[in-house]
MOPAC internal coordinates of N, CA, C and O (Angstrom, degrees):
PM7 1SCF
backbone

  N    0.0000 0     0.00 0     0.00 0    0    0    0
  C    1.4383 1     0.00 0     0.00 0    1    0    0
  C    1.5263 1   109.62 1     0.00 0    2    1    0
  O    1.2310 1   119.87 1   -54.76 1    3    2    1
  N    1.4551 1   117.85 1   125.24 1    3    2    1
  C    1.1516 1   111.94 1   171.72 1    5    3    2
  C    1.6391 1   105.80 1  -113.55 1    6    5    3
  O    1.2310 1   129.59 1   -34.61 1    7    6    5
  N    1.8762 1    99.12 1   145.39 1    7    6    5
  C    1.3376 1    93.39 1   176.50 1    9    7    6
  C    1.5706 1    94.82 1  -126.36 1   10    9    7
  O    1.2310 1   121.68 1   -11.81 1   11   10    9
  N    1.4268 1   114.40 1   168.19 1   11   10    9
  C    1.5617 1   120.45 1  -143.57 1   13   11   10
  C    1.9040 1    83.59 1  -129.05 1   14   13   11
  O    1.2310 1   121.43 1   -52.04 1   15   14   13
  N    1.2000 1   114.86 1   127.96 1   15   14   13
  C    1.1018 1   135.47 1   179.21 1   17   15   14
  C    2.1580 1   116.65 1   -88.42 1   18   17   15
  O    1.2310 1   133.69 1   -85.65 1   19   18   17
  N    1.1036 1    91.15 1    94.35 1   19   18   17
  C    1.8052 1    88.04 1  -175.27 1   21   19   18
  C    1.8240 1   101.60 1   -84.34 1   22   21   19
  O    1.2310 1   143.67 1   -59.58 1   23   22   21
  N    1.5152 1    71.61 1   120.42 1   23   22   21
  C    1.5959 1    87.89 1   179.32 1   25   23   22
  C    2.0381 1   106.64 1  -108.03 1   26   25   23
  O    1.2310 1   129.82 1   -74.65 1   27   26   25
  N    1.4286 1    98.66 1   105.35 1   27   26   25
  C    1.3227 1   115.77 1   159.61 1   29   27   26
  C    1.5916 1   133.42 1   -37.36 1   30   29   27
  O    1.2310 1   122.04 1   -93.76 1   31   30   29
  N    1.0821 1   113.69 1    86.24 1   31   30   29
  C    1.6956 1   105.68 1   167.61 1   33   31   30
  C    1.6784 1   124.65 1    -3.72 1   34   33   31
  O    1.2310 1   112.41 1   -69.58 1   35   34   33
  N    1.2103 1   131.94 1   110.42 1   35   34   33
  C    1.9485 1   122.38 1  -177.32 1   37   35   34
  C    1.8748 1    86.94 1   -54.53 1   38   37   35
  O    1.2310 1   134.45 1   -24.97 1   39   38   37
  N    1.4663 1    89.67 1   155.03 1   39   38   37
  C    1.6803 1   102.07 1   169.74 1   41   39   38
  C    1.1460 1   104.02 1   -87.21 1   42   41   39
  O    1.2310 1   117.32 1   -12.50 1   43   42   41
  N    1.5616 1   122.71 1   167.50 1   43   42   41
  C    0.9822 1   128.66 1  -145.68 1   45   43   42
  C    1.7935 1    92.75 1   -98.62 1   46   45   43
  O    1.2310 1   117.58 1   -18.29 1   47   46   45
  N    1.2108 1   122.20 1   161.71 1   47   46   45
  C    1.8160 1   127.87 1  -173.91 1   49   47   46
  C    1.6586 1    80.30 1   -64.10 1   50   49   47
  O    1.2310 1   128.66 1    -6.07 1   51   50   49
  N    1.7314 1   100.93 1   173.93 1   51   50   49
  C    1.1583 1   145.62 1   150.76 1   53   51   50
  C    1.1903 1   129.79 1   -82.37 1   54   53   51
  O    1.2310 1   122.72 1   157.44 1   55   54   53
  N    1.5003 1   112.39 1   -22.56 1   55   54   53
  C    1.3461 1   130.21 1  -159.59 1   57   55   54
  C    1.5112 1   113.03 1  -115.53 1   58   57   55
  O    1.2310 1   124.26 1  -171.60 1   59   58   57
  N    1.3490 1   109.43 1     8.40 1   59   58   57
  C    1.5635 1    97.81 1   179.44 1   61   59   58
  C    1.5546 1   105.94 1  -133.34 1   62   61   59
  O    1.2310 1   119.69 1   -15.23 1   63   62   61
  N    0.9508 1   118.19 1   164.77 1   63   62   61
  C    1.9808 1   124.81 1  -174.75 1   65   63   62
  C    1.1181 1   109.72 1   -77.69 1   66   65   63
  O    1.2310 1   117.10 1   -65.46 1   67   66   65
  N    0.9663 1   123.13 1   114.54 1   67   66   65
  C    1.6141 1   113.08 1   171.45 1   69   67   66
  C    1.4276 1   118.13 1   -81.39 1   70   69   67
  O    1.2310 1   114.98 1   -40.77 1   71   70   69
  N    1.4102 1   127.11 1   139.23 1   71   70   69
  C    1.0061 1   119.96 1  -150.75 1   73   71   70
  C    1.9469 1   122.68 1   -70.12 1   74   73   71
  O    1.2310 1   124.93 1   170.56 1   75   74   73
  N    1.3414 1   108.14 1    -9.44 1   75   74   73
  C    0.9588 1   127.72 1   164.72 1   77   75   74
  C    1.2450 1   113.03 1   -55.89 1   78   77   75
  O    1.2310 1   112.71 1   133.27 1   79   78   77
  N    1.1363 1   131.37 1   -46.73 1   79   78   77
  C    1.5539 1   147.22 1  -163.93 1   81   79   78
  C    1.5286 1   105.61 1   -95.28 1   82   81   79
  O    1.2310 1   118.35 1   127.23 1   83   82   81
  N    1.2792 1   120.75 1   -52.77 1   83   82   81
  C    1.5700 1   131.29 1   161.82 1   85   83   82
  C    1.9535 1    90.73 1   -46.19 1   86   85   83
  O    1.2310 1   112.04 1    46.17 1   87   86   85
  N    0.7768 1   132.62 1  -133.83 1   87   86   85
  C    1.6497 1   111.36 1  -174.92 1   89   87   86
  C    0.9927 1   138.85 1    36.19 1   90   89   87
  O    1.2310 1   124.96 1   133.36 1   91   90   89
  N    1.5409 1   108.08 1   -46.64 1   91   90   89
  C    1.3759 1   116.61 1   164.93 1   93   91   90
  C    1.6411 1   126.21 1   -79.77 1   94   93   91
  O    1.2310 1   131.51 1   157.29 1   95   94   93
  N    1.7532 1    95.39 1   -22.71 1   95   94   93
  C    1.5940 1   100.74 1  -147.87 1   97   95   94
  C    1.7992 1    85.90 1   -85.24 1   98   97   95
  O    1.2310 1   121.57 1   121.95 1   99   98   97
  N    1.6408 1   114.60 1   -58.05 1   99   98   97
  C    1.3319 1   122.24 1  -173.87 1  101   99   98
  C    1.0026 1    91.40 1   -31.82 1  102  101   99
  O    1.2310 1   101.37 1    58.12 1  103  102  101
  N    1.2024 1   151.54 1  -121.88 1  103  102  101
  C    1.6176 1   141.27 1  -105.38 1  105  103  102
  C    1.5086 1    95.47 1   -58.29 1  106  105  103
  O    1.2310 1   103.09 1   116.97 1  107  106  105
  N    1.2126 1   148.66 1   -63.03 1  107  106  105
  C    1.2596 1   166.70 1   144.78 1  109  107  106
  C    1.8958 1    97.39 1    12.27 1  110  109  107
  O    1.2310 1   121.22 1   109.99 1  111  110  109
  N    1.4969 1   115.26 1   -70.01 1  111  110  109
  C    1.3766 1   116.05 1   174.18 1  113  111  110
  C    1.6647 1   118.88 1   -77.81 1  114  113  111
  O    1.2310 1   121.77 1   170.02 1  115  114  113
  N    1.3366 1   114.21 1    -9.98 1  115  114  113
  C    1.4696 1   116.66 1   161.59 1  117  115  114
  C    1.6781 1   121.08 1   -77.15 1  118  117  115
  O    1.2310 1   129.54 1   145.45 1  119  118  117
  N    1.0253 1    99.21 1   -34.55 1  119  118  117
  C    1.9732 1   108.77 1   165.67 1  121  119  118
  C    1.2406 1   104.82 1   -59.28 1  122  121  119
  O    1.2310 1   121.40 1   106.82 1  123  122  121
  N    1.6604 1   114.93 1   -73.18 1  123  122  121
  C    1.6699 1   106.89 1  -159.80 1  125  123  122
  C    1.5756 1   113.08 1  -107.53 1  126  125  123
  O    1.2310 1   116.09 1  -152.00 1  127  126  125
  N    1.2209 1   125.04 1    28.00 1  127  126  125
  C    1.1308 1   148.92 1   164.36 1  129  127  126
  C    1.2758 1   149.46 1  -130.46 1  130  129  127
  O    1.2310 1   124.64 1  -162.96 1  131  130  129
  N    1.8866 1   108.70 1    17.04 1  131  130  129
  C    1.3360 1   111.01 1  -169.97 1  133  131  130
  C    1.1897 1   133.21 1   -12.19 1  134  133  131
  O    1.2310 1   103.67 1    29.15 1  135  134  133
  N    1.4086 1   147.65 1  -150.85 1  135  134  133
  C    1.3826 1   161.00 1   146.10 1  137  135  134
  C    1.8549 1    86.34 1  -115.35 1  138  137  135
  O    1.2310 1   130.14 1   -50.49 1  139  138  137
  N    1.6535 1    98.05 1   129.51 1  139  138  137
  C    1.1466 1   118.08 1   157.07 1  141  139  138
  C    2.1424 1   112.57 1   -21.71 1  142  141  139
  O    1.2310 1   125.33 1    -3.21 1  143  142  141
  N    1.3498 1   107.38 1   176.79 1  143  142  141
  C    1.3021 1   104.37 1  -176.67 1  145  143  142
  C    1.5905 1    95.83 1  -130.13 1  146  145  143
  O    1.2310 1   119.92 1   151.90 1  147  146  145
  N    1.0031 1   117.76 1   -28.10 1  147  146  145
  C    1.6314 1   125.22 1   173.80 1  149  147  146
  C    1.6064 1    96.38 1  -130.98 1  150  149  147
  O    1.2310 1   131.85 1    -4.94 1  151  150  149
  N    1.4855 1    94.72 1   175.06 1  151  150  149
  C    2.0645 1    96.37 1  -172.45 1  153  151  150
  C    1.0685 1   120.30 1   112.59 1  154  153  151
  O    1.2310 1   127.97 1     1.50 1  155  154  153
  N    1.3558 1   102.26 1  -178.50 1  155  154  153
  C    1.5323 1   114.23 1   177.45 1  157  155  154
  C    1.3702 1    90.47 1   -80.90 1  158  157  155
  O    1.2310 1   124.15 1   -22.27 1  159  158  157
  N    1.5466 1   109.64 1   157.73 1  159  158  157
  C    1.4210 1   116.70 1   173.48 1  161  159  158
  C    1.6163 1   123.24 1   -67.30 1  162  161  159
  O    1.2310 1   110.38 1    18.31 1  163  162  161
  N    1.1730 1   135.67 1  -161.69 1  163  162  161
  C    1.9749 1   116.15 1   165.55 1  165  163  162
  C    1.7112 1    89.06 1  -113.50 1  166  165  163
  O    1.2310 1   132.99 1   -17.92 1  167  166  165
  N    1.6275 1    92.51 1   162.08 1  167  166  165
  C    1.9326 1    84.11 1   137.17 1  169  167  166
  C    1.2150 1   127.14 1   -56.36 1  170  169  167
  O    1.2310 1   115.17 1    -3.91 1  171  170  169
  N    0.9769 1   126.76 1   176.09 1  171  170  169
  C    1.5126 1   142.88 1   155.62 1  173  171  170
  C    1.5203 1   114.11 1   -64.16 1  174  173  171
  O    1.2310 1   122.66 1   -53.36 1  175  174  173
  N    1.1161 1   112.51 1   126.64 1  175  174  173
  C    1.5879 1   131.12 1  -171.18 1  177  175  174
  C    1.8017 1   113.07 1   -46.75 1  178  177  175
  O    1.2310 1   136.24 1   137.37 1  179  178  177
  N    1.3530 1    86.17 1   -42.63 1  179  178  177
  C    1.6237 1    85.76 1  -156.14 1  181  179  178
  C    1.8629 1    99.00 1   -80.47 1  182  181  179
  O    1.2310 1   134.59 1   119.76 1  183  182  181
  N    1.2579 1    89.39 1   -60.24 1  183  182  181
  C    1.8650 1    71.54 1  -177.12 1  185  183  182
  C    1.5130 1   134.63 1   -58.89 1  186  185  183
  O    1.2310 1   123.32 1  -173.12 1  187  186  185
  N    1.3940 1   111.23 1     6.88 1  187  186  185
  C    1.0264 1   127.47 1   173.07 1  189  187  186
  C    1.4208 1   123.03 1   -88.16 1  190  189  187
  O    1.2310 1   128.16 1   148.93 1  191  190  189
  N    1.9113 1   101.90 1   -31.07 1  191  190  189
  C    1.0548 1    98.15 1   164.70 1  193  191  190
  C    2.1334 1   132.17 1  -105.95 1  194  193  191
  O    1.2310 1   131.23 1  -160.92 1  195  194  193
  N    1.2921 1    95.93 1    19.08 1  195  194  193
  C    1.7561 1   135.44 1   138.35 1  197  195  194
  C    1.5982 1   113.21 1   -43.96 1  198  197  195
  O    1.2310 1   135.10 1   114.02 1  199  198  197
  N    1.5454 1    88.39 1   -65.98 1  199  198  197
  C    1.5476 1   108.06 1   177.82 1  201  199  198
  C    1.7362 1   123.21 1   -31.97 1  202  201  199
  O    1.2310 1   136.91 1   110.60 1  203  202  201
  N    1.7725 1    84.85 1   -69.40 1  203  202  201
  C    1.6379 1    83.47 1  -179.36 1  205  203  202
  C    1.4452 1   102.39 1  -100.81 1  206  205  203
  O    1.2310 1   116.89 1  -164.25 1  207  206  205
  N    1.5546 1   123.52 1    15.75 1  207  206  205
  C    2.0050 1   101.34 1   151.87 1  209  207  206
  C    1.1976 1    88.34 1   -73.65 1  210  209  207
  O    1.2310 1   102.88 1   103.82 1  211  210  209
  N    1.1777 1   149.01 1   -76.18 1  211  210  209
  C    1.1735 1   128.84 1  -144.15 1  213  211  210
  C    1.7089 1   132.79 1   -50.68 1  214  213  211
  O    1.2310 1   134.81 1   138.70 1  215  214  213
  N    1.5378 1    88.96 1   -41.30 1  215  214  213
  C    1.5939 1   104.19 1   149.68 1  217  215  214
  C    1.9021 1   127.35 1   -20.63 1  218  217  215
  O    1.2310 1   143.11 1    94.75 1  219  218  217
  N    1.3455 1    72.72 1   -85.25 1  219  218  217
  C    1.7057 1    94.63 1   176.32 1  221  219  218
  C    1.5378 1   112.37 1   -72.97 1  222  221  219
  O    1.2310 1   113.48 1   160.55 1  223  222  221
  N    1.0166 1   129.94 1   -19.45 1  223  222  221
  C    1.3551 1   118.35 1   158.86 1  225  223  222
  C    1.6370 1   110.84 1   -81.43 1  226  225  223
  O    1.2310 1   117.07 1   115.18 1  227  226  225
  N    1.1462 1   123.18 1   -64.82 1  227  226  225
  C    1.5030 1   113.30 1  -175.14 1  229  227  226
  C    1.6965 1   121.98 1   -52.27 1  230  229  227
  O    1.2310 1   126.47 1   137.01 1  231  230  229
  N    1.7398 1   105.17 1   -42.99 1  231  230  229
  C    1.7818 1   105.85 1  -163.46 1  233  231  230
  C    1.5262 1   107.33 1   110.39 1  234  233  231
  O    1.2310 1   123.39 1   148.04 1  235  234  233
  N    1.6135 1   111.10 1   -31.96 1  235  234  233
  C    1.5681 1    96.38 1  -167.95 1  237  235  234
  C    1.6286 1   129.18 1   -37.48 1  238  237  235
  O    1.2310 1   116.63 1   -19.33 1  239  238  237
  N    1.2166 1   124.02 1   160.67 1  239  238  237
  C    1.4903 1   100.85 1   151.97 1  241  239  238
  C    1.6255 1   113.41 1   -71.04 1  242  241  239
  O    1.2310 1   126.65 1    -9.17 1  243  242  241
  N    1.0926 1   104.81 1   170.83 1  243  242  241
  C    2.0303 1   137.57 1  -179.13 1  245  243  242
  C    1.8061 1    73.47 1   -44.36 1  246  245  243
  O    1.2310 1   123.79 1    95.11 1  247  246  245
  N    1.3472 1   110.34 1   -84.89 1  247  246  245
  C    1.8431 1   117.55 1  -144.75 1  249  247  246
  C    1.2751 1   103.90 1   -64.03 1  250  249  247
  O    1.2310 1   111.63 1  -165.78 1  251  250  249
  N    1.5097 1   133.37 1    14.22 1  251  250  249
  C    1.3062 1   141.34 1   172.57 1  253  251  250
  C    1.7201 1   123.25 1  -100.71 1  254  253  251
  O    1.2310 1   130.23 1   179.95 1  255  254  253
  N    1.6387 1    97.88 1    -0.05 1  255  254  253
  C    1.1275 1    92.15 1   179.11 1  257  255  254
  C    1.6700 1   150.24 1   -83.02 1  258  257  255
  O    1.2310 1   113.97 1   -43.17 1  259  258  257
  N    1.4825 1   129.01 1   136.83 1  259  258  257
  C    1.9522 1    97.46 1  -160.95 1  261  259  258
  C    1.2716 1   108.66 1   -51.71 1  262  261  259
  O    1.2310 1   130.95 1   -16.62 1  263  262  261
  N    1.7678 1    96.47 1   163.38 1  263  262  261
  C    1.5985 1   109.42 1  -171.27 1  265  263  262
  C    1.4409 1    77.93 1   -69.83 1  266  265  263
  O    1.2310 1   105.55 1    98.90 1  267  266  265
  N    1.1681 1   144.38 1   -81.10 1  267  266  265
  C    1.7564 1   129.49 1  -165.41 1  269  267  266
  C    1.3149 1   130.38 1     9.25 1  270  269  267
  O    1.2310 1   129.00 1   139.62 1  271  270  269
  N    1.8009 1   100.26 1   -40.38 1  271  270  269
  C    1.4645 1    89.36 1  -157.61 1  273  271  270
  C    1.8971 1    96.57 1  -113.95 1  274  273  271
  O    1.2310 1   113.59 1     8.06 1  275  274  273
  N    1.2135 1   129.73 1  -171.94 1  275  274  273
  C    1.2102 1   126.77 1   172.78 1  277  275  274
  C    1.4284 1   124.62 1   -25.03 1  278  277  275
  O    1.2310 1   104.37 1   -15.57 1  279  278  277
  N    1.5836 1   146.45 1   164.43 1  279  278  277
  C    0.8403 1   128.15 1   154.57 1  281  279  278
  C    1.5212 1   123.85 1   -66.32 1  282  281  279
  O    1.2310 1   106.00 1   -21.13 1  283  282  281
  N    1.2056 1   143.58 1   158.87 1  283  282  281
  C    1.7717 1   155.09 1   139.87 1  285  283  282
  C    1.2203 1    81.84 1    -2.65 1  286  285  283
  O    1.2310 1   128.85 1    68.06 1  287  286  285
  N    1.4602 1   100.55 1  -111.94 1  287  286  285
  C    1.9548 1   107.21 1  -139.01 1  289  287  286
  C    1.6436 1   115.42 1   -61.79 1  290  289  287
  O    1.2310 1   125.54 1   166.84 1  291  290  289
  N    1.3586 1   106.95 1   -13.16 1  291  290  289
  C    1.4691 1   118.82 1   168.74 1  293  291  290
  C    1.4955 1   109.34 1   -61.39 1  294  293  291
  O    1.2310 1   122.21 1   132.17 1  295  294  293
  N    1.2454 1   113.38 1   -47.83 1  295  294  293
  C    1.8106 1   116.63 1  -166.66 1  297  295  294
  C    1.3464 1    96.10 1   -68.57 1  298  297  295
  O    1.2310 1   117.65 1   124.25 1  299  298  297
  N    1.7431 1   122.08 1   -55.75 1  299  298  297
  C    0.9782 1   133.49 1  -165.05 1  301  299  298
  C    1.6761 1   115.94 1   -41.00 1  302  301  299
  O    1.2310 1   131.99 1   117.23 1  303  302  301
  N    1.8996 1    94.45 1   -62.77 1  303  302  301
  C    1.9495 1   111.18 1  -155.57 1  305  303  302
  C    2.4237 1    60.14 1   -78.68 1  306  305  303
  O    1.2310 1    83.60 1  -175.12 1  307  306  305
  N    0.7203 1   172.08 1     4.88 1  307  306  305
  C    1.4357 1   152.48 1   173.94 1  309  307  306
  C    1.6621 1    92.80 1   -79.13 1  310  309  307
  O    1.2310 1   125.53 1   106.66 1  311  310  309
  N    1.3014 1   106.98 1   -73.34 1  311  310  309
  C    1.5322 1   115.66 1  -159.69 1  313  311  310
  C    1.8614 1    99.35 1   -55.03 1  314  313  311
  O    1.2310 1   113.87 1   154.25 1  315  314  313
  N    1.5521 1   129.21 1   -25.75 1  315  314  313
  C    0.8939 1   114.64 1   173.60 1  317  315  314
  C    1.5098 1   136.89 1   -58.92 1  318  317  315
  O    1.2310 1   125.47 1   142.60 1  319  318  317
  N    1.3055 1   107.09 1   -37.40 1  319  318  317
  C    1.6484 1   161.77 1  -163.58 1  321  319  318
  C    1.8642 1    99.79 1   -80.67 1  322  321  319
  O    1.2310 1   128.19 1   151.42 1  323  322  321
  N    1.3675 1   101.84 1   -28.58 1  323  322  321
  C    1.9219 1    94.72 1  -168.93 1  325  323  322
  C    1.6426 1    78.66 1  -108.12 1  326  325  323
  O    1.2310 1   111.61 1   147.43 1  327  326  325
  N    1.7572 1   133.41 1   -32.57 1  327  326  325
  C    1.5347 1   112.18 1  -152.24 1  329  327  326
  C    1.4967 1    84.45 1   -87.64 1  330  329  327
  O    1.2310 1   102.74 1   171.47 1  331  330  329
  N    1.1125 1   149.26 1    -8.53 1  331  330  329
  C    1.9643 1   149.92 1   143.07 1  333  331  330
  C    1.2103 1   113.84 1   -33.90 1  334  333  331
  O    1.2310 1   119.08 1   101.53 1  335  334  333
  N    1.4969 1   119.36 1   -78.47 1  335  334  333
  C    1.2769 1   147.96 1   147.19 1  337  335  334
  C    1.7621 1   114.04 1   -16.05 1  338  337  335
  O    1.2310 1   126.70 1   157.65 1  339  338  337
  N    0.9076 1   104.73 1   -22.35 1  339  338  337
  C    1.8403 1   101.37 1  -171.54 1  341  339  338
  C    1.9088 1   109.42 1    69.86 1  342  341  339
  O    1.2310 1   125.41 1  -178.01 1  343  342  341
  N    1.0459 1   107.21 1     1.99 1  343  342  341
  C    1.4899 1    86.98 1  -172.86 1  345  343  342
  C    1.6061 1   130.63 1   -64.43 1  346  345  343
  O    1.2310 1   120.09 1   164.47 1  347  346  345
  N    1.1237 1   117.42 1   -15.53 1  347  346  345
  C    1.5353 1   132.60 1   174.02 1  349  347  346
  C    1.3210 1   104.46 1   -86.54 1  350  349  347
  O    1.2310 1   121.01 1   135.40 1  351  350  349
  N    1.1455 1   115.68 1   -44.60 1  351  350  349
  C    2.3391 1   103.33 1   155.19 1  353  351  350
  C    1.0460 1   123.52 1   -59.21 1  354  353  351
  O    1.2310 1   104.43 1   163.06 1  355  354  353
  N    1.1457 1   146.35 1   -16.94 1  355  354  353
  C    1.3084 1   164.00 1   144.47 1  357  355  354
  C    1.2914 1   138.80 1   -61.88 1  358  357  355
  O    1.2310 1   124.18 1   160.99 1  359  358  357
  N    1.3054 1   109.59 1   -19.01 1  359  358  357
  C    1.6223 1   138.26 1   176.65 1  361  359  358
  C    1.4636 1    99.72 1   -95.88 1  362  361  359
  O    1.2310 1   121.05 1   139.01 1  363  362  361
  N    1.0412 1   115.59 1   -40.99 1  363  362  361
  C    1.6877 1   134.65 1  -160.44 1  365  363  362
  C    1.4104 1    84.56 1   -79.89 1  366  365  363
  O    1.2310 1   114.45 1   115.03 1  367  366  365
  N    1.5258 1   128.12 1   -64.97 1  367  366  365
  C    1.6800 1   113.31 1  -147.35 1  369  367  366
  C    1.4219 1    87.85 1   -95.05 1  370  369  367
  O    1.2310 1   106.59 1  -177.98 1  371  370  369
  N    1.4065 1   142.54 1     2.02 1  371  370  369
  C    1.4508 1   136.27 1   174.89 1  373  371  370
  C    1.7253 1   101.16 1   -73.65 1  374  373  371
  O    1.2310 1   133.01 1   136.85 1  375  374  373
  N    1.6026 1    92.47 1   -43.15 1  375  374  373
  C    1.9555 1    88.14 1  -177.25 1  377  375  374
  C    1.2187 1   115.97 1   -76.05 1  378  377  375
  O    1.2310 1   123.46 1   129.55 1  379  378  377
  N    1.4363 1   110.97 1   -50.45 1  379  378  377
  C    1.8254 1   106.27 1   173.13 1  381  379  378
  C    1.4560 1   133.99 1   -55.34 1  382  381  379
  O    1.2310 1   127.36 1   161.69 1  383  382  381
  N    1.6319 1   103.44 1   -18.31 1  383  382  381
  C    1.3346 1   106.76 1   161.06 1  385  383  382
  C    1.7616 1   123.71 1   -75.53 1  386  385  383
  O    1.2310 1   125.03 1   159.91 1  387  386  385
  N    1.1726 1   107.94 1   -20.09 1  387  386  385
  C    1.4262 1   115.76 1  -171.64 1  389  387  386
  C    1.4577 1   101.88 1   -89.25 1  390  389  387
  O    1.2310 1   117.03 1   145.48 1  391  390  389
  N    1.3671 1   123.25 1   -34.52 1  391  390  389
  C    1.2997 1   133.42 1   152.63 1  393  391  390
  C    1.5516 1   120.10 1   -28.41 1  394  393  391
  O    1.2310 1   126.65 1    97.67 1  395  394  393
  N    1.3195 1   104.82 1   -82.33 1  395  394  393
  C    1.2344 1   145.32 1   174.51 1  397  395  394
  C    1.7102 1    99.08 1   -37.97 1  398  397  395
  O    1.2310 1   125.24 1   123.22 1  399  398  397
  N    1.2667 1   107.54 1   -56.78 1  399  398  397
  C    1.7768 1   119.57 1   178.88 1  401  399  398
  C    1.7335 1   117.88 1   -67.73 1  402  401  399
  O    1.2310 1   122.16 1   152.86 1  403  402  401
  N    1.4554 1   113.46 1   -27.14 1  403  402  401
  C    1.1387 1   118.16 1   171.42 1  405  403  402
  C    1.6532 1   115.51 1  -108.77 1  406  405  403
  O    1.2310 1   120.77 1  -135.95 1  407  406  405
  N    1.4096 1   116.13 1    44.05 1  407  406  405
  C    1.3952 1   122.62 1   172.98 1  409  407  406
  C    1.7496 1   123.46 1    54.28 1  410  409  407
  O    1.2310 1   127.40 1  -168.25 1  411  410  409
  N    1.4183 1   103.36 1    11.75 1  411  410  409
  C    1.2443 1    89.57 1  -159.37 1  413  411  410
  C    1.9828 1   111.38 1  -110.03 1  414  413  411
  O    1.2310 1   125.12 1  -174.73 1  415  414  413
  N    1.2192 1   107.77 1     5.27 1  415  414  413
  C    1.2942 1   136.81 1   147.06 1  417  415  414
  C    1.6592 1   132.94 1   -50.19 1  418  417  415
  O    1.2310 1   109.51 1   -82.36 1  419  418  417
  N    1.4701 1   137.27 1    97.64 1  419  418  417
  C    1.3966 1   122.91 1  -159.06 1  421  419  418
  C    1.2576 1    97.34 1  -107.54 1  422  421  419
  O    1.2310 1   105.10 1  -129.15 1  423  422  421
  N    1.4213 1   145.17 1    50.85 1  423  422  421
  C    1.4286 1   140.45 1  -160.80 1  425  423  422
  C    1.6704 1   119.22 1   -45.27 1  426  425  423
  O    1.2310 1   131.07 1  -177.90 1  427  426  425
  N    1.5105 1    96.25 1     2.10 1  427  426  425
  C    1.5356 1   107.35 1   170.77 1  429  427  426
  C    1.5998 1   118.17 1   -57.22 1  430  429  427
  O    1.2310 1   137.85 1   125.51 1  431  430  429
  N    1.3405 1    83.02 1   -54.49 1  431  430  429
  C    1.7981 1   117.33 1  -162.69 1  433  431  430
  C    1.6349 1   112.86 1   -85.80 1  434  433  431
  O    1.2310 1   123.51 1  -176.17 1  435  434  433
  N    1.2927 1   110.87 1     3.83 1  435  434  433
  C    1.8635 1   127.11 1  -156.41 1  437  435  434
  C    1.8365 1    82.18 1   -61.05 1  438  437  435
  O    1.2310 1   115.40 1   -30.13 1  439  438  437
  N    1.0758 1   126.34 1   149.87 1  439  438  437
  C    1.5608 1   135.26 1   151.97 1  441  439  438
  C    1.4624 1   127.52 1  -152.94 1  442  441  439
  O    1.2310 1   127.71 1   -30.92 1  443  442  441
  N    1.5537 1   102.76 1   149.08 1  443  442  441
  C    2.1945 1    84.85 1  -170.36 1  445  443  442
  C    1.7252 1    84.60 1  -105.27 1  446  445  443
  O    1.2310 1   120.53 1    -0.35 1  447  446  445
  N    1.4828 1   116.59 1   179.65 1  447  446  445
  C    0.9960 1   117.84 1   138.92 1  449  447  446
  C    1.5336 1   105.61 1  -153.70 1  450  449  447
  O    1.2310 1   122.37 1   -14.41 1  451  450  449
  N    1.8282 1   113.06 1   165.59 1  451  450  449
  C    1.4537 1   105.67 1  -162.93 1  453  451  450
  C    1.3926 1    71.28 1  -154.87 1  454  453  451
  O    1.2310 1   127.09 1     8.39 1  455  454  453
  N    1.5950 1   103.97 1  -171.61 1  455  454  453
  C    1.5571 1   152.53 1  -166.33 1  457  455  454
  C    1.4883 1   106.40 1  -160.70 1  458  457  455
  O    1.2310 1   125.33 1   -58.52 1  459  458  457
  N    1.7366 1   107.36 1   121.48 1  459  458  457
  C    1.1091 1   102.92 1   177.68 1  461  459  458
  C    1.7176 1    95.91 1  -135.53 1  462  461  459
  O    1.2310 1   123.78 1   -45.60 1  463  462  461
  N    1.1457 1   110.36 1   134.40 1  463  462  461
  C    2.1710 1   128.33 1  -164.60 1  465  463  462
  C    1.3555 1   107.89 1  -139.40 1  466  465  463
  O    1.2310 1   129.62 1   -52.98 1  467  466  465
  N    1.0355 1    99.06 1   127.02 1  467  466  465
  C    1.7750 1    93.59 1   165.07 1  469  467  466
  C    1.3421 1   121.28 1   -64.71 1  470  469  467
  O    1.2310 1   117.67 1   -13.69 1  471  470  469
  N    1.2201 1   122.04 1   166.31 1  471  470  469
  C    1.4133 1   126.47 1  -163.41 1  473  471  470
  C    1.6336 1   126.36 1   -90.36 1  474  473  471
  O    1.2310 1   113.52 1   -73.05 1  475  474  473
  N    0.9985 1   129.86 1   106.95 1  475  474  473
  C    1.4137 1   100.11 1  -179.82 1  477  475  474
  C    1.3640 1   134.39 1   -48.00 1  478  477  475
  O    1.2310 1   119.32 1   -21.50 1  479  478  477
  N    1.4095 1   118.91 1   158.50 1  479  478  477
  C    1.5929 1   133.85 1  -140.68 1  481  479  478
  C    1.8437 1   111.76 1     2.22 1  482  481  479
  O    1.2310 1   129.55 1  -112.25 1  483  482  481
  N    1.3910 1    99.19 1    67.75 1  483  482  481
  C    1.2976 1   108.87 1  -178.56 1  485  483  482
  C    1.2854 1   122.65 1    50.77 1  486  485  483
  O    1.2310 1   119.25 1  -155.93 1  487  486  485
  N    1.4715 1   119.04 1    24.07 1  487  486  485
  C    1.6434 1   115.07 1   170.21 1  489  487  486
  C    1.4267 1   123.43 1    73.62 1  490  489  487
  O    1.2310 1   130.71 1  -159.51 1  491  490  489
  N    1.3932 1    96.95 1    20.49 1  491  490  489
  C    1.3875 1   109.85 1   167.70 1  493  491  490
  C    2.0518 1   107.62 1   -82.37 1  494  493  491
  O    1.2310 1   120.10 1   180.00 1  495  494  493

């Protein structure tokens, strides 16, 4: 008797843009983020911003990140550079509006939740 083993497709990461969504974001980082006009050149936008989903989804530290994705202090002085820039307010009310525009938003039901602890040795 043979039995036949169905092997499932891996799901897709958490940590990377799908290009559907990258679509949205580019024009978004071409407004408030040009590329310099003289200079060193940048990385490339997108894997940088791979970089810190992965960040913020996993916890790692910055110097923990795969060689795959952007370098550390690149993602980092990057992610500093777009939360200046406004670009993550802008990403945010670009999606919730499209949300919001395709009914699929219940602003009834909206809820936050957090955790708030003091810091160890005072947050130094």
């Amino acid at each position: 008797m043979v039995t036949e083993t169905l092997v499932e497709p891996p799901l897709p990461t958490i940590w990377t843009v799908p290009d559907a969504l990258w679509e949205r974001i580019a024009p978004i980082l071409a407004d408030l983020d040009p590329p310099p006009r003289r200079g060193r050149r940048r990385t490339a936008p997108r894997p940088v911003l791979d970089a810190i989903l992965y960040r913020i989804r996993t916890g790692c530290q910055w110097n923990h990140l795969p060689g795959t994705l952007a370098d550390d202090a690149t993602a980092h002085r990057t992610l500093q550079r777009w939360v200046r820039c406004g670009v993550f307010l802008r990403i945010w009310g670009d999606l919730v509006e499209s949300c919001a525009d395709l009914g699929a938003v219940d602003w009834e039901w909206q809820a936050a939740d957090t955790a708030l602890g003091k810091a160890r040795s005072g947050g130094i």
